[in-house]
C-alpha positions as CSV (number, residue, x, y, z in Angstrom):
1,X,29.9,-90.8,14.7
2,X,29.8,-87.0,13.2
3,X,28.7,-84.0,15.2
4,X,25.1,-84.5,14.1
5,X,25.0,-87.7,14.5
6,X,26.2,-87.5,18.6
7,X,23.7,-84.2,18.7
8,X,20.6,-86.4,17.3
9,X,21.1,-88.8,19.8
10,X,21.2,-86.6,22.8
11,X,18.8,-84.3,21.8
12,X,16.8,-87.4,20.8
13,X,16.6,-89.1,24.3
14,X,16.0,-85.7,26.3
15,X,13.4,-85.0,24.2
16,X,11.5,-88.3,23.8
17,X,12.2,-88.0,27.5
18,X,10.1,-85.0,28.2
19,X,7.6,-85.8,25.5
20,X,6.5,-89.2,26.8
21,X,5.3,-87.0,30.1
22,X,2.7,-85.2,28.3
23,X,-0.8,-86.0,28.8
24,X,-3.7,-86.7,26.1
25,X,-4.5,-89.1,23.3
26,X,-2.6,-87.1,20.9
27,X,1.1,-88.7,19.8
28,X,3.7,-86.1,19.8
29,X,6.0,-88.5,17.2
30,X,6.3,-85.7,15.0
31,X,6.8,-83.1,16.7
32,X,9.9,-85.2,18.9
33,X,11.3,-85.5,15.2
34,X,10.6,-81.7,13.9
35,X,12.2,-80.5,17.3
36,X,15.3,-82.5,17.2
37,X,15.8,-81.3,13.5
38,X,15.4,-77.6,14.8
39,X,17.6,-77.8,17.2
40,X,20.5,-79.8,15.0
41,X,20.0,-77.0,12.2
42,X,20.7,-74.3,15.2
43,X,23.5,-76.0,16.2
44,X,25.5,-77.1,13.6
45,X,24.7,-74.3,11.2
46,X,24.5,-71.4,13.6
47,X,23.0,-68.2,12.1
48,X,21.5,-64.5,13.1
49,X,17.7,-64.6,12.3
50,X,15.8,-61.5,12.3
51,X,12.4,-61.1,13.4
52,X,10.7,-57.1,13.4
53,X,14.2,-55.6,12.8
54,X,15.9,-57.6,16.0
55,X,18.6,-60.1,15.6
56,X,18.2,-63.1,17.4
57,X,21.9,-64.6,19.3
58,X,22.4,-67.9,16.9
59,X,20.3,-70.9,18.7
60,X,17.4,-68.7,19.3
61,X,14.6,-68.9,16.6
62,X,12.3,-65.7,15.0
63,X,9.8,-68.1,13.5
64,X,9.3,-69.5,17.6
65,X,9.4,-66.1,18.6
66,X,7.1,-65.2,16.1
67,X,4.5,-68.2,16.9
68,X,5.2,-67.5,20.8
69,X,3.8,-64.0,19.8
70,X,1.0,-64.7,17.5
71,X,0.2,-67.9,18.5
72,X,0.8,-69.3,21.8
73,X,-1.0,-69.1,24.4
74,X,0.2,-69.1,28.0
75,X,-1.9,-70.7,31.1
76,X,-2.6,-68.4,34.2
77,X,0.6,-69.9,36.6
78,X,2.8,-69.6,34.4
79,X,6.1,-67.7,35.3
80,X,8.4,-66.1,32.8
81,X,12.2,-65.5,33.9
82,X,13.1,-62.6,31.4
83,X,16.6,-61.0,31.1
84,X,19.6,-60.1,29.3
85,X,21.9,-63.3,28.2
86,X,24.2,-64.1,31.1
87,X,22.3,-62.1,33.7
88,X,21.2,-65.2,36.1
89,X,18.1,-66.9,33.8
90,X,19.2,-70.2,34.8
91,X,19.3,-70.0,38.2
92,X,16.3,-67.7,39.1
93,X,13.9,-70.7,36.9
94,X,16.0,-72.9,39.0
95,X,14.9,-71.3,41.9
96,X,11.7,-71.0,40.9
97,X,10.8,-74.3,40.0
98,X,12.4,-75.5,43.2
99,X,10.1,-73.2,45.3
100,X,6.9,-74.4,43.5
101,X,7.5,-78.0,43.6
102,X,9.3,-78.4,47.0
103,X,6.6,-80.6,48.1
104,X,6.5,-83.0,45.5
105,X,9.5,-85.0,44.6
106,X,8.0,-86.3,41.5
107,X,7.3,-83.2,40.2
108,X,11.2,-81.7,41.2
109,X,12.4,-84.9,39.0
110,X,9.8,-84.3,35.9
111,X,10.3,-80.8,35.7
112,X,14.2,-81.1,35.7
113,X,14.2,-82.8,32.4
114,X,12.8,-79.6,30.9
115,X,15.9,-78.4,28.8
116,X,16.8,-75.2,27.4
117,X,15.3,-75.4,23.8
118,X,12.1,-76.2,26.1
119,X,11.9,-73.6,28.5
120,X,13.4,-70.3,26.7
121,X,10.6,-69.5,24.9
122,X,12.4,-68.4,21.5
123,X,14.0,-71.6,21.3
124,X,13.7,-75.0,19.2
125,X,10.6,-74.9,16.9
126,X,7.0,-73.7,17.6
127,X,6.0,-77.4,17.7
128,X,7.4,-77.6,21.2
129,X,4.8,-75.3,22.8
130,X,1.7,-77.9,21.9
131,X,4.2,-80.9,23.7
132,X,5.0,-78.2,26.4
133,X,0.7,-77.4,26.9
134,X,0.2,-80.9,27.2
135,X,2.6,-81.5,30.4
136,X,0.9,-82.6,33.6
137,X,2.5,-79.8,35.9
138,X,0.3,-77.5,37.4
139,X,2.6,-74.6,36.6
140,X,5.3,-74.2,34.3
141,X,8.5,-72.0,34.2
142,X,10.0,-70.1,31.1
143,X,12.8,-67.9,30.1
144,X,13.1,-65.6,27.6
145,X,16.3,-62.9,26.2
146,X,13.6,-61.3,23.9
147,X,12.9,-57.4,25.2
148,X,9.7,-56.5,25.8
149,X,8.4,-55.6,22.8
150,X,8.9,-59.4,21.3
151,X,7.3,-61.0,24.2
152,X,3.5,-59.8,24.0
153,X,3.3,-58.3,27.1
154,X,-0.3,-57.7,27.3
155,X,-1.2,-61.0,26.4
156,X,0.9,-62.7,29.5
157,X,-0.4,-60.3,32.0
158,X,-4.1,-60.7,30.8
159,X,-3.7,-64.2,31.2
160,X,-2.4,-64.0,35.3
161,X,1.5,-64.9,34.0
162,X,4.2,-63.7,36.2
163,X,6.9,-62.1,35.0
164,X,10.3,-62.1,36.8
165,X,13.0,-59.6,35.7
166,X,16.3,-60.2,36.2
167,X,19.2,-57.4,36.4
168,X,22.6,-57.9,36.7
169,X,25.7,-55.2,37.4
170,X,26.3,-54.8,33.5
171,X,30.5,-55.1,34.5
172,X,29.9,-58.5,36.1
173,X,27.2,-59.1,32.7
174,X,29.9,-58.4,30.0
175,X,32.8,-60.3,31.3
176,X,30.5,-63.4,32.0
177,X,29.0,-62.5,28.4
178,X,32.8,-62.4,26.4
179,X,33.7,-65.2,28.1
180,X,30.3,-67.2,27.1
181,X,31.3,-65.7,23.5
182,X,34.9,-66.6,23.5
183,X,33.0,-70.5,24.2
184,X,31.2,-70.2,21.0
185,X,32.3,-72.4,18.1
186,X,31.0,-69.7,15.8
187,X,32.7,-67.0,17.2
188,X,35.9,-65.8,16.0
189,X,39.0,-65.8,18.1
């Protein structure tokens, strides 16, 4: 089994996971496959997109930026977790989403399966966010690495979403951040 072969499969099964959770008539077949396509493309050929003259860190996508933008429409609930890479992201949605469903151990178990090309929002492929609309949890939880300028600011606060910034001692950032890059398959040594 070859790298994209052992990625399809994972991705495959998270996905179909989340997927089968969402509510409404509609089958979200396609979009399962277009997402798990995405995200093999990201991660096998890694590459800087550009998007309004910003570079986007290889896994994260200017044409889901761009839909997120133009296109997407967040619900009033919704929080966004926005920061620089290796500032915290994780753990403040993790946070998060543990204080809003602490009540309801169902919802603490569907809302775990929500993976990374799900929640940031310039992740995966625009087809996501019509899977993501259709989940049956009464709020949802996103991170983003875009600045503010990307994100349509005006939009999110018209429509009641909360945004949560996260700042981190820039020393403590950039060593977590080389190491994180020294990880990277692409990076050079």
């Amino acid at each position: 089994m070859n790298v994209s072969d052992e990625l399809r499969e994972t991705y495959t099964n998270m996905i179909t996971e989340v997927s089968n959770l969402a509510k409404g008539p509609k089958s979200f077949e396609k979009h399962v496959t277009e997402l798990i396509e995405s995200l093999i493309e990201t991660e096998v050929y890694p590459e800087i997109e550009e998007w309004k003259d910003r570079r986007f860190f290889p896994g994260f996508r200017a044409k889901t930026a761009e839909f997120c933008y133009d296109d997407w429409h967040p619900r009033k609930g919704d929080v966004v977790v926005a920061s620089f890479l290796k500032t915290g992201t994780h753990w403040v949605r993790e946070i998060v989403r543990q204080l809003f469903f602490q009540h309801d151990a169902t919802l603490i178990e569907e809302t775990k399966k929500i993976g990374f090309f799900y929640a940031y929002l310039e992740t995966g492929s625009p087809c996501k966010f019509e899977i993501m609309d259709n989940l049956p949890f009464p709020r949802r939880i996103f991170g983003t690495h875009m600045p503010a300028e990307l994100l349509n600011v005006k939009k999110y606060t018209e429509k009641g979403v909360k945004i949560i910034y996260v700042y981190r001692n820039p020393k403590d950032q950039l060593v977590s951040f080389f190491h994180f890059m020294r990880s990277m398959q692409f990076a050079e040594p």
